[in-house]
C-alpha angles and dihedrals in degrees: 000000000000080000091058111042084045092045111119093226092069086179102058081044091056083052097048097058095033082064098039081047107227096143089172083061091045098052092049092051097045084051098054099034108031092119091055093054122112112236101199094062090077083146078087106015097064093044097049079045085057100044093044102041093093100045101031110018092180091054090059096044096059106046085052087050086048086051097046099039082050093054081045105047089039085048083225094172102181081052088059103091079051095055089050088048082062103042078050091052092048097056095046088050090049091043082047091048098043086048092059095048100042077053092052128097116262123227108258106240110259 
């Protein structure tokens, strides 16, 4: 796993643990490196975004706003019904993720 979260090609890591699967892995490694991600392998970015979104809903949400501000700044526009897909995807991630905490407990003032 510590080969995979320092390899350079933080995409083929990502692969790697989303496969294994270690999504707890996974998550760690999209935080940190996100910048470092390549957006036009979406072969393993969408999937790990997939396989991430319930437990770690940031996580997912970066590496789809790594896949749709790569279709934009390339201006791919074939690519573009894929990019909205993601931003889509990104809202539905961030209503999901706002739900569960408005149902969650709230810490009683101390």
């Amino acid at each position: 796993m510590a080969h995979a979260l320092a390899h350079p090609d933080r995409n083929l890591g990502l692969g790697f643990l989303v496969a294994w699967p270690n999504l707890d892995a996974a998550n760690r490694l999209v935080r940190a490196h996100c910048g470092e991600m390549d957006g036009r392998d979406y072969g393993r970015l969408r999937p790990a975004a997939e396989a991430v979104a319930e437990r770690y809903p940031v996580a997912a949400t970066l590496l789809r706003r790594t896949l749709a501000e790569d279709v934009l700044r390339r201006a791919f526009s074939r690519q573009y019904p894929y990019a909205v897909r993601d931003v889509r995807a990104c809202a539905s991630t961030s209503t999901s993720c706002r739900t569960a905490c408005a149902s969650r407990p709230r810490p009683s003032p101390r």
